[in-house]
C-alpha positions as CSV (number, residue, x, y, z in Angstrom):
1,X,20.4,-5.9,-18.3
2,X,22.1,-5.1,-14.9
3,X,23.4,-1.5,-14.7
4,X,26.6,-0.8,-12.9
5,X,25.1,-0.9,-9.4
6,X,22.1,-3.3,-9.6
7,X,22.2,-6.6,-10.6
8,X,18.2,-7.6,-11.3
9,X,17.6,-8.3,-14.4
10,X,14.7,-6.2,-16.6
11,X,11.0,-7.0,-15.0
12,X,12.4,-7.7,-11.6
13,X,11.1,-4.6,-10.3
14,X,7.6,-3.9,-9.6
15,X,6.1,-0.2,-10.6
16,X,6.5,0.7,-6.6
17,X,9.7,0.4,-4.8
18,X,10.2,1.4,-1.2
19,X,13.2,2.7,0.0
20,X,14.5,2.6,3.2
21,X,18.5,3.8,3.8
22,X,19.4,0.6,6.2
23,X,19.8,-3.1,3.8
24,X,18.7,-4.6,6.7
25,X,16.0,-2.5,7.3
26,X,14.9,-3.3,3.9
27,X,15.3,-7.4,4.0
28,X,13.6,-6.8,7.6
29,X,10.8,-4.8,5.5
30,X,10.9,-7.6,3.0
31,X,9.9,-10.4,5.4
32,X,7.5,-8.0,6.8
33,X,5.1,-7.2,3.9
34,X,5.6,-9.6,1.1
35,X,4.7,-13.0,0.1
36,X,7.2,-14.9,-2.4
37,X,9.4,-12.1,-1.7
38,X,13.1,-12.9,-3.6
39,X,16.6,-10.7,-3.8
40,X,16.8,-9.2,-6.7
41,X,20.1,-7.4,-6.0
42,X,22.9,-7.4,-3.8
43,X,25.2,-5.6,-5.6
44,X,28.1,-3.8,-2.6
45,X,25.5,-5.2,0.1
46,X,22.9,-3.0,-1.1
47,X,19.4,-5.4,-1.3
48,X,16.4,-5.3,-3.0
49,X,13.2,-7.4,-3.0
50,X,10.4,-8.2,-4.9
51,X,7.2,-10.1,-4.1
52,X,3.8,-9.4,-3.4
53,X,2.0,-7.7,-0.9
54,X,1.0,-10.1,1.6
55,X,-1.3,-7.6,3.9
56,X,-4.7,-8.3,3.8
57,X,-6.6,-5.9,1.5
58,X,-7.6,-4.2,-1.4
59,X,-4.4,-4.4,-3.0
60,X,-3.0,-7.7,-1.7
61,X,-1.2,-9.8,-4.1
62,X,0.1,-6.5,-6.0
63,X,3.7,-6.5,-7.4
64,X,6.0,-4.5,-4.7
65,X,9.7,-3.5,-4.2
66,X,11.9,-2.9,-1.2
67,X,15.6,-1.8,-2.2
68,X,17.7,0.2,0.2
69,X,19.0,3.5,-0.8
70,X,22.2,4.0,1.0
71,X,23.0,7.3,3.0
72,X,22.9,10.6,1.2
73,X,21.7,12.1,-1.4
74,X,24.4,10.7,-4.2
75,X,23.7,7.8,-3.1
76,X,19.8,7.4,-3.5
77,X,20.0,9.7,-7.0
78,X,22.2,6.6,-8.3
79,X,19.8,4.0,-7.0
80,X,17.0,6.2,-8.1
81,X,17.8,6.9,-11.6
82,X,18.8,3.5,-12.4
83,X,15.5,1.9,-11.1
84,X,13.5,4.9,-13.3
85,X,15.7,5.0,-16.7
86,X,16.6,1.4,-16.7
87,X,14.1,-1.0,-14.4
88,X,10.6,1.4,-15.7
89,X,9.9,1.5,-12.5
90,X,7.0,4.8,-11.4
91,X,6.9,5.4,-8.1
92,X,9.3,5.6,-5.4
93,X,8.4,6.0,-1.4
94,X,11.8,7.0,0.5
95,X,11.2,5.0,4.1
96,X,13.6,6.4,6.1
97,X,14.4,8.6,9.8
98,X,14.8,12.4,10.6
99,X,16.0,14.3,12.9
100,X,13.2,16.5,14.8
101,X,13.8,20.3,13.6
102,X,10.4,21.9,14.5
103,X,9.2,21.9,18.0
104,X,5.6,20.6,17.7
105,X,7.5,17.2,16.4
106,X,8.9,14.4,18.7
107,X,10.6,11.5,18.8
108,X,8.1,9.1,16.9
109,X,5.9,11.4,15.2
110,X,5.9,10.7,11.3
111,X,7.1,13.3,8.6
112,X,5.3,13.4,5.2
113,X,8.0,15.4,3.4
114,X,6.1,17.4,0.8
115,X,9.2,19.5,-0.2
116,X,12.9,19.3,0.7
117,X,15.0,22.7,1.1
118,X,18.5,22.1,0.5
119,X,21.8,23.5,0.3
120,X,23.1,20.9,-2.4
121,X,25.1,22.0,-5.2
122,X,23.4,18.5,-6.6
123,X,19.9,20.0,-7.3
124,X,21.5,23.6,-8.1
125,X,23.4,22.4,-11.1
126,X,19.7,20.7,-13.1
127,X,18.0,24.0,-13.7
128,X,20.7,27.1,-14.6
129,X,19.9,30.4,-13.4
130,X,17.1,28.6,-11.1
131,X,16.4,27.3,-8.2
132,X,15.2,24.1,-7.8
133,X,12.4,23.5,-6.0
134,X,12.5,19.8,-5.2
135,X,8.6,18.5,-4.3
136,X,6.3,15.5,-3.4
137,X,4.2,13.5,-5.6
138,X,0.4,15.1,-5.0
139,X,-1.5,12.0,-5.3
140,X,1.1,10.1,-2.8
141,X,1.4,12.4,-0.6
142,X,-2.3,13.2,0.1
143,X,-3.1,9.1,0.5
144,X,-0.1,9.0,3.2
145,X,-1.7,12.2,4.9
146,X,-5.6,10.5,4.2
147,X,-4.3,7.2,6.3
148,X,-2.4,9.2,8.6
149,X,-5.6,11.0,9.7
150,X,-7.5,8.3,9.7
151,X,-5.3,6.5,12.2
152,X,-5.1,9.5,14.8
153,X,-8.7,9.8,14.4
154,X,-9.4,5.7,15.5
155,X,-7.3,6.7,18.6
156,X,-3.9,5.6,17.9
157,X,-1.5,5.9,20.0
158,X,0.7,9.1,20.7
159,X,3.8,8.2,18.7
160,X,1.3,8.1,15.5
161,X,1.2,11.5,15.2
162,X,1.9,12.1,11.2
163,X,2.9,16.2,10.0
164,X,2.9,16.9,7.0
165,X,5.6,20.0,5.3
166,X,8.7,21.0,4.3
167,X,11.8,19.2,5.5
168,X,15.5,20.2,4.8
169,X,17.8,17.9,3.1
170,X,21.8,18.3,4.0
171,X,24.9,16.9,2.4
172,X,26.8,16.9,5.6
173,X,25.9,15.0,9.0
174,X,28.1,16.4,11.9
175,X,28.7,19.5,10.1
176,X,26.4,22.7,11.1
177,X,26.3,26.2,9.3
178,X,25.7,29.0,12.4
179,X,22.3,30.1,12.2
180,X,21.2,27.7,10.2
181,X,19.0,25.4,12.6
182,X,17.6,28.5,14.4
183,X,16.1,30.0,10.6
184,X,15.0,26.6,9.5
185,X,12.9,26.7,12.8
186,X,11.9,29.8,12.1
187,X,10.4,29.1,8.4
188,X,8.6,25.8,9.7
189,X,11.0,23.2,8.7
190,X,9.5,19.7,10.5
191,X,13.0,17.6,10.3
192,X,16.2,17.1,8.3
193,X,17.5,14.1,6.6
194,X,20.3,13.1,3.8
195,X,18.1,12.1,1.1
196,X,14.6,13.3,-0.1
197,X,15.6,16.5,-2.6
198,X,17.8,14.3,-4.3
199,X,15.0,11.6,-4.8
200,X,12.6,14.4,-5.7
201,X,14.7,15.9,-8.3
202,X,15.6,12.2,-9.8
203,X,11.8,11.2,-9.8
204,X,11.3,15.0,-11.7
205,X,13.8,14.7,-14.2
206,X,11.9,11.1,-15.6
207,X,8.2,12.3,-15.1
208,X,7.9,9.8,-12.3
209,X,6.6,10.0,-8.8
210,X,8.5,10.2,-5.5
211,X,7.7,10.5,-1.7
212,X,9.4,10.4,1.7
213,X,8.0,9.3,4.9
214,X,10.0,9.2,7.7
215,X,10.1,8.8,11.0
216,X,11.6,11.4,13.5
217,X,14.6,9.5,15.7
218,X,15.5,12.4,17.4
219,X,15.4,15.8,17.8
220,X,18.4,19.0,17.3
221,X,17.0,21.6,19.4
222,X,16.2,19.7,22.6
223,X,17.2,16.8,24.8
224,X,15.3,14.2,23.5
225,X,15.9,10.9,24.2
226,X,17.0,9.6,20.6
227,X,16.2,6.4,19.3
228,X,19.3,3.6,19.6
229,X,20.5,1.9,15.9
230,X,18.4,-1.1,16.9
231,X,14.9,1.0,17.6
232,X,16.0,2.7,13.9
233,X,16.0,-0.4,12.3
234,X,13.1,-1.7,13.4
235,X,10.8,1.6,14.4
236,X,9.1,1.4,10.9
237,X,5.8,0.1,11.2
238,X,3.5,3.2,11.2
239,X,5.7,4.8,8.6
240,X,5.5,1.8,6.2
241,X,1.4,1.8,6.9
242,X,1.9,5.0,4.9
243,X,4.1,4.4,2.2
244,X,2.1,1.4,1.2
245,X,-0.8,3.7,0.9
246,X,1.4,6.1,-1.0
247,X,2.8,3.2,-3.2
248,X,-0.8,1.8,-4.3
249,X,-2.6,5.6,-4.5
């Protein structure tokens, strides 16, 4: 039965859902990749989609989701544990941007986020007297990073360029702790987002899988031009060519 913020009934879920943050970055995803694709929620203008995969393929014709997440990391641990304890759905691939933390990564590089630092009292309050160490799905992760590979080495172009590490997640979008950006650069941190330790811890909690690959917008410590809310919204392609590898791994 519908839970209190999705309205799809049981079954209308596939086992794989992407996740982008935007609703109309999912319905554009929607028409994108899937055949007989129908809404399946709408509840407070939040969408989700189910068809099949219409790409050409070994796994055409499989069962797939698209359901936007919201911004932040309450927001995707609602979505997420309602589409894992209610919906049975297994795996869950986070499509979303991040801003460029590291200074190998620019504007339009890809991010396969195989752990999420944060400062979240969110993830601090599952494990007492730990830390929680909120990670990637293995088997995801390494088909994302397999495709990704395989893409720069056919000679795609420059903005395919795919890193795979450790991104930071924040509650806060305009606010900045002093010192904070200069360490995370210092430890390696690729990007920061709103989003991915929350979906990480969610996906650990129910034994199920979880993954985020994003796709840098722009960048904190240097002037580079950033993408516009138009280029976000539709600046997905290579990003979704690896979450659907992730989804069917």
């Amino acid at each position: 039965m519908p839970t209190p913020h999705i309205s799809a009934q049981p079954g209308d879920f596939a086992p794989a859902v992407l996740m982008p943050g935007d609703p109309k970055r999912a319905q554009r995803m929607a028409e994108t990749v899937l055949d007989q694709a129908r809404l399946v929620t709408d509840v407070r203008g939040t969408l989700g989609f189910t068809g099949r995969l219409a790409q050409a393929g070994p796994h055409q014709g499989q069962p797939l989701s698209i359901m936007a997440s919201g911004m932040g990391m309450a927001s995707i641990g609602i979505y997420a544990t309602e589409l894992f304890r209610f919906y049975d759905v297994e795996r869950i691939i986070r499509v979303g941007t991040a801003g460029g933390i590291s200074p190998q990564v620019e504007v339009g590089h890809r991010v396969i986020a195989v752990g999420a630092h944060s400062a979240s009292s969110m993830n601090e309050l599952r494990l007492p007297g730990v830390h929680f160490a909120a990670s990637a799905d293995l088997t995801m992760a390494a088909a994302a990073w397999a495709l990704a590979r395989a893409e720069e080495a056919a000679g795609a172009e420059p903005e395919a360029v795919t890193w795979a590490g450790a991104v930071v997640t924040n509650d806060h979008f305009y606010f900045a702790v002093p010192g904070q950006l200069e360490a995370l650069e210092r430890h390696h941190v690729l990007a920061v987002e709103m989003e991915t330790a929350s979906l990480y811890a969610v996906a650990a909690e129910f034994g199920r899988a979880a993954l985020s690959v994003l796709t840098v917008s722009d960048h904190l410590t240097r002037p580079d031009p950033q993408m516009s809310a138009d280029q976000r919204e539709t600046s997905f392609q290579g990003a979704l060519r690896l979450a659907l590898a992730a989804a069917f791994a």
